[in-house]
N, C-alpha and C positions, 0 to 999 in steps of 0.2 A: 758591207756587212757580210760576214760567212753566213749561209742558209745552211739549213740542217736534214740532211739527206742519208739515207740510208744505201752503205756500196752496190753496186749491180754486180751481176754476176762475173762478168767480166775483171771489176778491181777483184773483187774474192777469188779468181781465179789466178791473178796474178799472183796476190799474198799468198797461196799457196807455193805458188814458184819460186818466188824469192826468199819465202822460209824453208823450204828444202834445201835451195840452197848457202841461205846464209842464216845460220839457225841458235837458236835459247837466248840464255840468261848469261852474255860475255861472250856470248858469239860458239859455246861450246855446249857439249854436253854434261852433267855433274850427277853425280851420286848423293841422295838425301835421305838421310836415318833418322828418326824420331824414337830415343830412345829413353827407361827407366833413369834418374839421376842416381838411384841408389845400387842396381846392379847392372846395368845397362844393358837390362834384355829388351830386344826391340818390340816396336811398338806399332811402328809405321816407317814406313818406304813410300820414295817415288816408282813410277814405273822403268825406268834407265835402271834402279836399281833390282828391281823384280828380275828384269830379264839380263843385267851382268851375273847374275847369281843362281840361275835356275837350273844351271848343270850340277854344279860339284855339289849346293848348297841348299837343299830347299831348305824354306821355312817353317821351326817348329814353333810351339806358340809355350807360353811357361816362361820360367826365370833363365832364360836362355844368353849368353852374351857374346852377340856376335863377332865384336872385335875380336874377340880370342881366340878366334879361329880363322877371320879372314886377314889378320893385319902379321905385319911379319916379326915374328918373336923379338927383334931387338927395337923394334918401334912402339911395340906393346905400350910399356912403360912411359913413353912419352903422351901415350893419347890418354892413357889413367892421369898423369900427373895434370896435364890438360884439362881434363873433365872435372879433376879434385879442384880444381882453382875456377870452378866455372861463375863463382858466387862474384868473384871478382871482377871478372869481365862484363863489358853491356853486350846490350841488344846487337848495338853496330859497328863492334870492333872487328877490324878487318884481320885483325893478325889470325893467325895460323901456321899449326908445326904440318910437318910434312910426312908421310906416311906410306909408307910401303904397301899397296896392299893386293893380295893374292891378285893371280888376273883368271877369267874361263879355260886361257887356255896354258895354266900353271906359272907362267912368271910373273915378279914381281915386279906393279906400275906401280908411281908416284902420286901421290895423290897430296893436295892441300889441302888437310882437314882445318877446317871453320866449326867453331862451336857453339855455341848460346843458349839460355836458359829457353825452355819453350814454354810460353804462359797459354797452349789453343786446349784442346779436347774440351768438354764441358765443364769443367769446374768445379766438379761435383766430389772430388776424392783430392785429399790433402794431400795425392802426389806427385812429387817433382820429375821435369823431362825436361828433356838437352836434345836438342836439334842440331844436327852436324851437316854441313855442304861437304862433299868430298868434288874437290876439281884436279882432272888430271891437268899435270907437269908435262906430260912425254908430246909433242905436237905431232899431229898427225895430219894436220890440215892439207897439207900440199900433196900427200899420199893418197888423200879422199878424193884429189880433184886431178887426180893424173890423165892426163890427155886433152887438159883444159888448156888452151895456150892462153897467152898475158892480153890477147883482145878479146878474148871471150872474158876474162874474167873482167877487164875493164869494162865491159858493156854490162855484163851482170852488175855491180858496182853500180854503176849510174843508175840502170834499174830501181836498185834499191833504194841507191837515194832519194829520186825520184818518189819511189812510193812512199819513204818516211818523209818526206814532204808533204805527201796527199792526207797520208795519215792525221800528221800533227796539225793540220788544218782541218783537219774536221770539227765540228761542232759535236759529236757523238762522242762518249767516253772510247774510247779503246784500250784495252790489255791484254796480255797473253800470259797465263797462267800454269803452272807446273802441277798436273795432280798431285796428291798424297793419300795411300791407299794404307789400310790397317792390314794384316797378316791375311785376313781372310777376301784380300783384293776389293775390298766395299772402300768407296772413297769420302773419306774423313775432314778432308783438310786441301788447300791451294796456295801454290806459292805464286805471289805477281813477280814477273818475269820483265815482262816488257808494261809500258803504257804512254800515252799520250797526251798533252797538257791538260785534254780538257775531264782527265780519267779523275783528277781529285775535286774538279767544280762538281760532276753529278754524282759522285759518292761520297766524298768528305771527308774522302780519306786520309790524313795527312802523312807523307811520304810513305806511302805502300810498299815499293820496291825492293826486293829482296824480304819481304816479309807475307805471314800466313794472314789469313783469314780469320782465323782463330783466334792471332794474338792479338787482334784489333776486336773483334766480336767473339769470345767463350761458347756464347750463346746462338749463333748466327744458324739459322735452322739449316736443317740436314739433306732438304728436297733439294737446294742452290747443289748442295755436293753431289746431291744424286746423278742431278740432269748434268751437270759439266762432265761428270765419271763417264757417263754412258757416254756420252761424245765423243770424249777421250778413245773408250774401247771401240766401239763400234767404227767412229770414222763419219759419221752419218752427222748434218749439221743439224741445228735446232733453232726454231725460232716462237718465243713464248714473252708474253707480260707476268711480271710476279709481281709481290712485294715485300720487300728486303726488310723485315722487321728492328735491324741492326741498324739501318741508314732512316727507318722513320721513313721511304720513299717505294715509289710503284718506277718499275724498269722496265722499259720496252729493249729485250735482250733478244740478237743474233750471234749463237754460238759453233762455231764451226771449227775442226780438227788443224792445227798446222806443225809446220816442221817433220822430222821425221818418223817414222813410224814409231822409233824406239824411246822415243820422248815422250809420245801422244800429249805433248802440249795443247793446250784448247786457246784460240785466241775471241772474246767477246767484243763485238761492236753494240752500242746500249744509250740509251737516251735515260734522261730521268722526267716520266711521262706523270708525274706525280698531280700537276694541275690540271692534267687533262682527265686520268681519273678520279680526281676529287669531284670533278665539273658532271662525269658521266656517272658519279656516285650521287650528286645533289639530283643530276636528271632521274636517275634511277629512284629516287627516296621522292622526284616528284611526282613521279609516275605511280610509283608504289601508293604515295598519299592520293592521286587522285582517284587514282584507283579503288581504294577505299572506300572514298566520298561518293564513286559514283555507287558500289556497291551498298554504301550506308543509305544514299539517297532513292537508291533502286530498292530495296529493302523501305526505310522509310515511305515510300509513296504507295509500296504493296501494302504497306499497314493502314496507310492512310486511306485507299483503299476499300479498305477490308473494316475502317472504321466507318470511311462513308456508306458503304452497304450497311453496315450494323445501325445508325444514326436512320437512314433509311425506316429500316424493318422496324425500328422499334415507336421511331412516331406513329400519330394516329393519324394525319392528314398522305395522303395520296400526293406521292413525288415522283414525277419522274422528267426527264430529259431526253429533248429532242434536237434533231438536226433537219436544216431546211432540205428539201431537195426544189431544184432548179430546173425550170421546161428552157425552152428554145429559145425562146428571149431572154434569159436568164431572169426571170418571176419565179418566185415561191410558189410550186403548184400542190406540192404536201408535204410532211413533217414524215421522220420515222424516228420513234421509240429506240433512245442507245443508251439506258438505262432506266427502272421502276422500281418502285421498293412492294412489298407485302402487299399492302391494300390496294395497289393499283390493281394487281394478278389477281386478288378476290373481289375487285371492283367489277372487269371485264369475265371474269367466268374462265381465265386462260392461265394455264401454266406459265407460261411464254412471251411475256410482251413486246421485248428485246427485237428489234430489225421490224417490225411490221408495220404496215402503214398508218396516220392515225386519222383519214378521211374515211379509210376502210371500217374502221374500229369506230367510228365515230360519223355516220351516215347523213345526221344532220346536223352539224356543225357548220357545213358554210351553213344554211337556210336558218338557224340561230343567230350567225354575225360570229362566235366562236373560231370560227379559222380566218377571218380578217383582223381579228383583235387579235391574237397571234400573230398573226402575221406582219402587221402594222408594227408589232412588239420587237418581231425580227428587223423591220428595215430601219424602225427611227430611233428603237433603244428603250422605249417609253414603256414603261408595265405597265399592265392591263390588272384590270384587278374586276372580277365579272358576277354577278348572281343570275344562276341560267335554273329556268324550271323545265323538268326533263317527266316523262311519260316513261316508267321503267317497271314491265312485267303486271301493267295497270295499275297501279301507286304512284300517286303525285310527288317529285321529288324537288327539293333545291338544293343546288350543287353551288359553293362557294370554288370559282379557279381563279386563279393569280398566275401571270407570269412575270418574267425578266430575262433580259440577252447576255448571255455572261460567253464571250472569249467564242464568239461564232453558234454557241449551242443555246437553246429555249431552255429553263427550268423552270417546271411549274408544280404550283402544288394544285391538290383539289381535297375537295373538304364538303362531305354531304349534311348539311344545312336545315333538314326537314325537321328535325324534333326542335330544334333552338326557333325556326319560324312555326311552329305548332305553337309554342311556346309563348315565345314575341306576340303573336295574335293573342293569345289566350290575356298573359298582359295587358295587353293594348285594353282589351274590350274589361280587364278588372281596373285597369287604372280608370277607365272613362266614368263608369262606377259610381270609382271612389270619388271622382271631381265633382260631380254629381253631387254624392253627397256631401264634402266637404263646399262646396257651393252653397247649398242648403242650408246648412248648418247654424244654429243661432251662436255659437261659441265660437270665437276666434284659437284657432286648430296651430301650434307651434311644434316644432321638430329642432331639436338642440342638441348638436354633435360636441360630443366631449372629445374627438380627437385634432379637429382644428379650433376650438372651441370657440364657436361661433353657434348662429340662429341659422339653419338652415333652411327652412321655409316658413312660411307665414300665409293663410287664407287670406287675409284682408287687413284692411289698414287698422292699427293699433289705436292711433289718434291722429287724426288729421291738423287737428288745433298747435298739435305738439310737435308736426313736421314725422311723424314715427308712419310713412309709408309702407306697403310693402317693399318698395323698392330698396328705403333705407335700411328696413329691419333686418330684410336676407343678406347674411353675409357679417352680419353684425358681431364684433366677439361680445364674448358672453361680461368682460368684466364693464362695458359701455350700458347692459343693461341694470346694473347695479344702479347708476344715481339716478334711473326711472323708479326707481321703489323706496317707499314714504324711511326715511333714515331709522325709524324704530319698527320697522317690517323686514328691515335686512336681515335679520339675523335669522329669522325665523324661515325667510325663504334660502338661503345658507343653508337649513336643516332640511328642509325640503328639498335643498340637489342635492345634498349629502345620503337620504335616504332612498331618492330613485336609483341613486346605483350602486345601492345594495340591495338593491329591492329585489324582488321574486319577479316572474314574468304573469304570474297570475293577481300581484299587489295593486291596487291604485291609493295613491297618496293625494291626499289633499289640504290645502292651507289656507290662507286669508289672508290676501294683505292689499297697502295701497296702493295704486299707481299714478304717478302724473296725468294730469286732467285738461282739461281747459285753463286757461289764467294762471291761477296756482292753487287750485284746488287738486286735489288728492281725491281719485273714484275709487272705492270699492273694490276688489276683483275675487271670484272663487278659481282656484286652480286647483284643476284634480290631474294627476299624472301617472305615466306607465311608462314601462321599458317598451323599448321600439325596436331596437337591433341591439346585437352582441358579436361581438369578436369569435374566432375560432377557440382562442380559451375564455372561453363564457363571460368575458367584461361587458359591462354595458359601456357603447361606445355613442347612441343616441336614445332620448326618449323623449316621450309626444307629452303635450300640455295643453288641455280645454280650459280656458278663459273664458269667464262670463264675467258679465261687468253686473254688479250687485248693489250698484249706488242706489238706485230706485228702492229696493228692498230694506237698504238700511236707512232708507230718509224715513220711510213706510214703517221701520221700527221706532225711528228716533221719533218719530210723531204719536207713536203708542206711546212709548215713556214720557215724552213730554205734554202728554196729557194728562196722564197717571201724575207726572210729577206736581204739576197743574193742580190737579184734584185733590193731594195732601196738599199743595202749600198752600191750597185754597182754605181746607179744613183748619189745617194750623194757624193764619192768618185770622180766620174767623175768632179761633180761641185768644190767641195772643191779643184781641184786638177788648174783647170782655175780660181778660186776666189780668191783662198787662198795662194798661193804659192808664188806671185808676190809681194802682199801688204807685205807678214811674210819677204821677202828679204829687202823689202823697209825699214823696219820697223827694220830690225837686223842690214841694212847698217848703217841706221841714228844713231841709238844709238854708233856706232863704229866710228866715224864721230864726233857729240859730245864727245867723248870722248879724242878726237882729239885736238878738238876745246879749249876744257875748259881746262884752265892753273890757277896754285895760288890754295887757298882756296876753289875757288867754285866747283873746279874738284874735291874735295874730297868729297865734300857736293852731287854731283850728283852722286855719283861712284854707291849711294846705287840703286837710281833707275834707272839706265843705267843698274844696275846688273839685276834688276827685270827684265826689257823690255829684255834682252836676256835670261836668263831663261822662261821667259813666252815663248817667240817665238819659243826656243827650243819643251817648251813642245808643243806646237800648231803644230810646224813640224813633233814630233812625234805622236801627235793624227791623223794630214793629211795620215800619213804611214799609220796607226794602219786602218782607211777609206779604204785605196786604196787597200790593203790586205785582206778585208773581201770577197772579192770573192773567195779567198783562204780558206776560212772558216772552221778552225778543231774544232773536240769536244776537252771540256777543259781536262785538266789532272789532276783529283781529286787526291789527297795526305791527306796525313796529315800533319797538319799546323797550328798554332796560331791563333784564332779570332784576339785577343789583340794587337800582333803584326803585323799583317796584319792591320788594321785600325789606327796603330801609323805610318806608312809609308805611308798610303793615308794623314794624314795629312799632314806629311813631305813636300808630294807635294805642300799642297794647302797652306803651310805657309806666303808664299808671299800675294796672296790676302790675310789673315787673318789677316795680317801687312797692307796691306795697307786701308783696311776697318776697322780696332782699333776693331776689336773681340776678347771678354775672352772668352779663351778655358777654359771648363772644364772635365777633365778627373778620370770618377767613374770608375775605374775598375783595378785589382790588379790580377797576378799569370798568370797562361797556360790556356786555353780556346781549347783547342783542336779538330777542325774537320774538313771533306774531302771539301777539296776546291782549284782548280786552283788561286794562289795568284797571280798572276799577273791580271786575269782578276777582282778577287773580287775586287783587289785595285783601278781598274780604275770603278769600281758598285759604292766603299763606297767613291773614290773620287769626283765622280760628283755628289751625292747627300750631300757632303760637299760644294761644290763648291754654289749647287743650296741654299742652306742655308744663306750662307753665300750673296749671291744675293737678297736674299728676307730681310736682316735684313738691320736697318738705320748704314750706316758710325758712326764708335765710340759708340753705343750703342748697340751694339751687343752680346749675350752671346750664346755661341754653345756649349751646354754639351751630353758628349757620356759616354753610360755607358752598361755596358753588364752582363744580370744576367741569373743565372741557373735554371732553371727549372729540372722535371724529367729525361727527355731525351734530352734536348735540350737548345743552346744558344739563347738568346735574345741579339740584339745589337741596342739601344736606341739613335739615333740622332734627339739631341731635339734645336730648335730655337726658338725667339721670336721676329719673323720677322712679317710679313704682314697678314699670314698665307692663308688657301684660302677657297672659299665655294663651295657648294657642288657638284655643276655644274664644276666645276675645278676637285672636287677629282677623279670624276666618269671619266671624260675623260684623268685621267693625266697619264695612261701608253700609250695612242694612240701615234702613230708613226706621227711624222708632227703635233702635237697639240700641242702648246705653248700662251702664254701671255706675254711673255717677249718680248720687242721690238728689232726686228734685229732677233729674234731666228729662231732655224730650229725645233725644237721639236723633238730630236732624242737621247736625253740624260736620260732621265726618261726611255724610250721605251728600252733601250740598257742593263739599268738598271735590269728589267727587265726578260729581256731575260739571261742574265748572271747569275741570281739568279736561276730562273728556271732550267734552265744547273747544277746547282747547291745541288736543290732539296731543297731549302728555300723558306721562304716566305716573301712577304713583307705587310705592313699594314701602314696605312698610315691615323695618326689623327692630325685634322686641327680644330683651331678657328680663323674664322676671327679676324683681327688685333690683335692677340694673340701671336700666333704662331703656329710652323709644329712639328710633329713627326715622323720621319718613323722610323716604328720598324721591323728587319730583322732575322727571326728563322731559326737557322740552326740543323740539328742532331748532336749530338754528337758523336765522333769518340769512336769508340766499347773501346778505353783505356782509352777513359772517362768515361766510364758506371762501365768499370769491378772494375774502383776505386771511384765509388759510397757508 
């Protein structure tokens, strides 16, 4: 494989030899004009041509035409006719007319004018130029070499060849080039002369030989021309890297002077070094880029920096950073200070904390443990996280320090602690206090956080019976304490956390309702309540509730009224017992008596209402009992029971009047209704408010619809009329005891009502339009087997 080597000085000294003496483009020297196509004032010359002409002829510049003055009058015409057909001819026609032309020293030489269009100079002006070779005819060669005998010139010869051997094996472009200079000697233009195989691989050139520079690149910048010009004149060789914007490539060129002086031929040796500075370009563009990065990065970490200082200065805790220093054994014998922020500097009292030691600074920190817990921190890794109580200017202090080993250096912070443990004590001794008193306390004490909404504390157990521990209750969400509360108490305690958190900080709110008991009894309870905390935008986020449990007081009540009640049903019984007993005998004998009486057809026709008048009487005898008995008075005996059927057997009762007042019953209700209820009393509750219905509507036009619907936890049972109805002065007083409007009444059937419901643990309501009609509507709970098959 040829290697690629650049000549020594030694071949460059040959080539110099062998081009003097065996010299140009054909072995000769030639005359080159670069002239106007339209007057052919010249334009450009080689140098052969500068100096054949600078006696008789210098050069003026303008619309000048040389031939007509150096060519020989009768040849004139042939190199016009010549130039007039120049359109015709190419680039690399070799013909040529022959041409007399002046010589320096007044005769006429021969010359072979060659012509052709010239496409070089810049491109810039729409005007045409003709390039002319002039080569002389006359040989002069064996004159130039007089006293050379035939072994010298044969040894020269082999020389040469020899070197055009060396040459055409190189791996380097070579050429030898002809300047072209403009009027004012500045060099324009190159004609290639000689070159070597490998002159078109690093240029691209395809067949250069005998042609410009120009006519291949217009454009081909003007420094290429400079540097070879100077060469040319001076004589002086060149060695330079460019890049050749025309070839798209980067040249490693050595340019050096050959042939004879009157030529000043340049010949270039030249690599095309293109990947090598593409390579020293990407190195350069990486060096630039790292460059950069390191500067961005050096930049960046001064910021970063200049933020860690700031970050520093503007917390409240005491930072700063230390490095171990090492005794003889290589042991930690003390730390020094290689950064601190603000508070450390106004901690110690020092400008300066930077470089100092901090045993010094710090006098009893071994005899704390302080510089072993440090220190421990530097060899295993482990942070230390300390509460040290310091003696500083005779004030008790506590100082929070923490450290950590980060990358060889201690960071630690400190943080003085004395008002938060002023504090903390001060806490401690009100919370102990409050335990104290909420220990004490007859009221079971709850706290109820509405943002996890849950129970968050509890003094003591709620019911034991019921499993409602503290244990269980803390932590409890709030919607689990719902089915602890009697199903017709919900709503009302609903309004009661609706209004603590809107409540004021100086409100307390208070309600009534039941809570699960023992067994399944329902206790009592008073809850009075307050706001407890608030949010930074004033929500209330918890608030406290006293619980007292009030079953005692309301048994304590229920036994006031149930004496009270006692005492009229006792009074009434007494009357009912001398009013009533004599006229219901009067009244059961006559119908028995009639019945007596009446024979044929019409005793059949009365059977119906002789039947009524002793069933009425009956029942009237047994309400007189049911009177006279209540001083006997037991509580009822809850079970479980039928709404449904329960209320189709008070009807039962009241059929007879229903019949004899022409009332359509209407009956909305279908299946088991199931819950705790003494049926025998409910039935004499929903019969007299049958009864009263059925007294307020017109004979015959009567309609009494009952109907019973389910709610969540509980029945509705709907007795609706459209009787007289009442206003509102009636509603308000219609459960008093002795308060009636019906003429003859005793006002003690509504009030009985009542009281049996109550017993009960229902409600009753009660909606009236005048001449409309009545509604009473009666809510019971439902039995725990109606829930579970919800």
């Amino acid at each position: 494989m040829k290697s690629t080597f650049m000549l020594d000085d030694f071949t460059i000294g040959t080539a110099h030899s062998l081009f003097n003496v065996y010299e140009g483009h054909d072995k000769q020297e030639f005359l080159l004009f670069i002239s106007s196509a339209d007057d052919l004032s010249l334009r450009a010359v080689n140098y052969r041509c500068l100096q054949y002409f600078k006696r008789d002829l210098p050069f003026r510049e303008g619309n000048h035409n040389l031939f007509c003055e150096i060519i020989h009058p009768e040849d004139y015409p042939l190199i016009v006719h010549q130039l007039n057909n120049l359109r015709d001819l190419q680039i690399n026609d070799d013909h040529g007319v022959v041409i007399r032309v002046r010589s320096p020293f007044g005769y006429w030489k021969k010359f072979l004018f060659q012509c052709r269009p010239y496409l070089g100079f810049d491109g810039e002006t729409d005007e045409e130029y003709v390039l002319v070779l002039a080569k002389p005819l006359d040989s002069n060669r064996f004159q130039a070499r007089k006293g050379i005998n035939i072994e010298t010139e044969k040894s020269l010869q082999e020389s040469l060849n020899r070197y055009r051997v060396l040459v055409n094996s190189l791996d380097q472009g070579f050429g030898v080039v002809e300047m072209i200079f403009d009027l004012k000697k500045n060099p324009v233009d190159y004609l290639f002369v000689e070159i070597n195989p490998a002159f078109e691989k690093h240029t691209g050139l395809n067949e250069p030989l005998g042609k410009t520079m120009r006519e291949f690149y217009q454009q081909h910048e003007s420094h290429w021309f400079s540097t070879l010009g100077k060469v040319a004149f001076t004589g002086e060789a060149v060695r330079f890297e460019d890049y050749a914007t025309a070839h798209n490539r980067w040249f490693d060129v050595y340019a050096f002077p050959i042939g004879s002086a009157k030529s000043r031929k340049v010949a270039c040796l030249f690599s095309d070094i293109t990947p090598r500075k593409e390579a020293e370009e990407k190195l350069q563009k990486l060096n630039e880029d790292l460059e950069f990065k390191i500067k961005s990065r050096t930049q960046e970490l001064e910021e970063n920096n200049e933020l860690l200082q700031m970050v520093f200065d503007t917390v409240n805790q005491g930072i700063f950073i230390m490095k171990p220093l090492f005794g003889e054994n290589y042991d930690i014998v003390d730390f020094t200070y290689v950064r601190v922020n603000k508070v450390i500097n106004r901690y110690y009292n020092k400008k300066r904390m930077v470089g100092r030691s901090f045993l010094k600074c710090n006098p009893r920190a071994t005899e704390k443990g302080v510089f072993e817990a440090l220190k421990q921190t530097m060899l295993t890794g482990e942070s230390a996280d300390l509460e040290i109580h310091v003696d500083r200017n005779g004030r008790q202090n506590w100082i929070h320090l923490t450290s950590r080993r980060q990358k060889g250096l201690l960071i630690c912070s400190l943080e003085n602690i004395t008002r938060d443990k002023i504090k903390a004590q001060k806490l401690k001794d009100n919370i102990r206090f409050k335990k104290q008193l909420i220990e004490t306390s007859p009221d079971i004490i709850m706290i109820f956080n509405l943002y996890d909404e849950q129970v968050r504390y509890i003094n003591r157990d709620l019911s034991k019976e019921e499993g409602m521990t503290v244990e269980r209750v803390v932590g409890m969400p709030l919607l689990d304490v719902i089915p602890m509360i009697h199903p017709q108490d919900r709503q009302k305690c609903l309004e009661f956390h609706t209004r603590l958190t809107r409540a004021k900080d100086e409100d307390i709110i208070e309600v009534e309702f039941r809570l699960k008991g023992a067994g399944k009894h329902w206790d009592f309870y008073n809850a009075r309540g307050k706001v407890f905390m608030r949010n930074k935008k004033g929500n209330v986020y918890e608030y406290i509730v006293l619980l007292r449990n009030v079953q005692a007081q309301k048994a304590t009540q229920q036994a006031l009224i149930s004496a009270e009640k006692l005492s009229i049903k006792g009074e009434i019984a007494r009357t009912l017992a001398h009013e009533l007993r004599n006229p219901l005998a009067s009244i059961g004998m006559s119908a028995d008596i009639l019945e007596k009486l009446t024979k044929g057809p019409q005793k059949k026709l009365l059977s119906n209402y002789t039947g009524i008048i002793k069933r009425s009487t009956a029942t009237l005898n047994n309400l007189v009992t049911d009177l006279l008995t209540t001083s006997n008075y037991s509580k009822p005996n809850l079970t479980k029971c039928c709404l449904a059927k329960t209320t189709n057997k008070a009807l039962a009762h009241a059929r007879d009047r229903i019949y004899l007042a022409g009332i359509t019953v209407q009956k909305k209700y279908r299946g088991s209704y199931f819950i705790y209820a003494d049926e025998e009393k409910l039935k004499i509750a929903i019969l007299n408010i049958i009864v009263n219905a059925s007294e307020a509507m017109t004979p015959d036009e009567g309609e009494l619809t009952l109907s019973i619907k389910k709610k969540k936890n509980s029945f509705s049972l709907h007795i609706t009329d459209n009787g007289c109805g009442m206003e509102k002065e009636q509603l308000d007083k219609l459960f008093e005891s002795f308060y009636t409007k019906k003429p003859g009444g005793m006002g003690i059937g509504l009030s009985s009502v009542k009281n049996i419901l109550e017993e009960h643990g229902a409600q009753i309501e009660v909606q009236s339009v005048p001449k409309e009609g009545t509604t009473f509507v009666l809510t019971f709970p439902c039995h725990e087997d109606a829930l579970k098959g919800k």
